[in-house]
C-alpha positions in Angstrom: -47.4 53.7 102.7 -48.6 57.1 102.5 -51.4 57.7 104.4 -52.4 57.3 108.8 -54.0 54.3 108.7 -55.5 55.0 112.0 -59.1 53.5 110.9 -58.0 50.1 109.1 -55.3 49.8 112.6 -58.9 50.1 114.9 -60.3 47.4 112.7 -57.3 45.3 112.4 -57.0 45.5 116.8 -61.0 44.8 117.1 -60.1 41.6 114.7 -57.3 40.5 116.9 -60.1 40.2 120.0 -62.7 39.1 118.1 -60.5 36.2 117.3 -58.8 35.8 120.7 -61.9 35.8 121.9 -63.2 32.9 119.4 -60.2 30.9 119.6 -58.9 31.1 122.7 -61.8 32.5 125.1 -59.8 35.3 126.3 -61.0 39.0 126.5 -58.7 41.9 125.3 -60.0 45.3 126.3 -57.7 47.5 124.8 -55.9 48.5 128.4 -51.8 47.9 128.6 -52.8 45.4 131.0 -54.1 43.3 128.1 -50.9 42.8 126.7 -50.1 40.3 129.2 -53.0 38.3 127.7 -51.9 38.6 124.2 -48.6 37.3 124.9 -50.0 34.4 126.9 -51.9 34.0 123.5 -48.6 34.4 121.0 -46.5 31.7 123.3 -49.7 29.1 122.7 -49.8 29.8 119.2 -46.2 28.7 118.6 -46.0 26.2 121.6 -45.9 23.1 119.5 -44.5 24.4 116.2 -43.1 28.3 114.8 -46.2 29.8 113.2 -45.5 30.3 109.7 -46.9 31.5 106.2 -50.2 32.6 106.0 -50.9 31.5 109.8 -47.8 33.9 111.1 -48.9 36.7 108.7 -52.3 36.7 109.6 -51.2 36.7 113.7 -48.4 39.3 112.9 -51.1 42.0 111.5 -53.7 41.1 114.3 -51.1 41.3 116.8 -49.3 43.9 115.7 -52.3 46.3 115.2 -53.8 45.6 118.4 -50.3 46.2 120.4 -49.7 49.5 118.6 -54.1 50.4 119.1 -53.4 49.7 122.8 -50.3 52.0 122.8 -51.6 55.3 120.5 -55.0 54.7 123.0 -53.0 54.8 126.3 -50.9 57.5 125.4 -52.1 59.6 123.4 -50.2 58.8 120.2 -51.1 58.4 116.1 -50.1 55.7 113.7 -47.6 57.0 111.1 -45.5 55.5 108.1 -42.0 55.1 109.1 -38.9 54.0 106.7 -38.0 51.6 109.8 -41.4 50.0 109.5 -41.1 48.3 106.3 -44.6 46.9 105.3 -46.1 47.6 108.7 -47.1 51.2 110.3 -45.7 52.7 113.6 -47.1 54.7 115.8 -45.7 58.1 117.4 -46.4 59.3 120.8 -45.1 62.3 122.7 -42.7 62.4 119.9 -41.0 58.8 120.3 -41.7 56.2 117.6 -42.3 52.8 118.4 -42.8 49.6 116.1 -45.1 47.4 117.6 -44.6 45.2 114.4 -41.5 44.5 114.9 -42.3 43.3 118.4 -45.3 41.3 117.4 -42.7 39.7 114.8 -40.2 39.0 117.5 -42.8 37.4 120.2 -44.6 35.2 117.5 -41.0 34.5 116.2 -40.4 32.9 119.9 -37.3 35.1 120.7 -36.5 34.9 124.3 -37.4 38.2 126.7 -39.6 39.8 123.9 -42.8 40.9 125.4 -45.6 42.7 124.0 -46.8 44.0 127.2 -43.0 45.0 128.1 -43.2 47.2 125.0 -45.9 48.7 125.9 -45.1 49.9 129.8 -42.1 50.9 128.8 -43.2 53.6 126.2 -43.6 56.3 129.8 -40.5 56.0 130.9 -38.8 56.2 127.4 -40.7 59.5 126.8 -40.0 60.5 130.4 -36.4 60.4 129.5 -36.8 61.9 126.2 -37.1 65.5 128.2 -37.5 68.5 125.5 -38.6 65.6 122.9 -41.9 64.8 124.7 -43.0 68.5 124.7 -42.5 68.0 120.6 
């Protein structure tokens, strides 16, 4: 992946509400709060059986895109291509990289104390801490 995908990542988050909003009749406004939401969403999509093949793939993207949009929007970052995000895009803020498909992996995968929202809320004190890093 060469290219900032920072268009088809918009479209890919505005999916993930339209169809949280069809399916579930929930409304995700793109704020960090929202994430809470979402991950309500993930746990019911899996509560009675793991998600899997085209199902997971499809919530993987949506989710994915939608927890990294909510992130670069909050904080100011960009998407970029990242050797650690294999397949998927990441998104760089304040000079930090996060993988918000590695998360959405790990919360529609059911692994215990992964959280979307966690991710998110925890990107200002990780750049906080990052000192000279965040002036990068």
């Amino acid at each position: 992946m060469d290219t900032t995908p920072d268009f088809d990542m918009l479209r890919l988050a505005n999916q993930c509400v339209e169809l949280v909003d069809a399916q579930f009749g929930r409304q995700l406004d793109r704020t960090v709060d929202s994430l809470a939401l979402l991950d309500e969403v993930c746990a019911e999509l899996s509560a009675d059986e793991p998600l899997r093949g085209e199902r997971f793939d499809l919530w993987w993207e949506l989710v994915g895109a939608y927890t990294g949009q909510v992130a670069v929007e909050a904080y100011g970052g960009h998407w970029i291509a990242h050797e650690r995000a294999q397949g998927a895009y990441a998104v760089a803020i304040s000079g930090i990289v996060g993988f918000p498909f590695g998360v959405a992996d790990q919360v529609l995968s059911g692994e215990p104390y992964k959280s979307l929202a966690s991710f998110a809320h925890a990107l200002p004190a990780i750049i906080a801490r990052s000192g000279p890093l965040a002036a990068q």
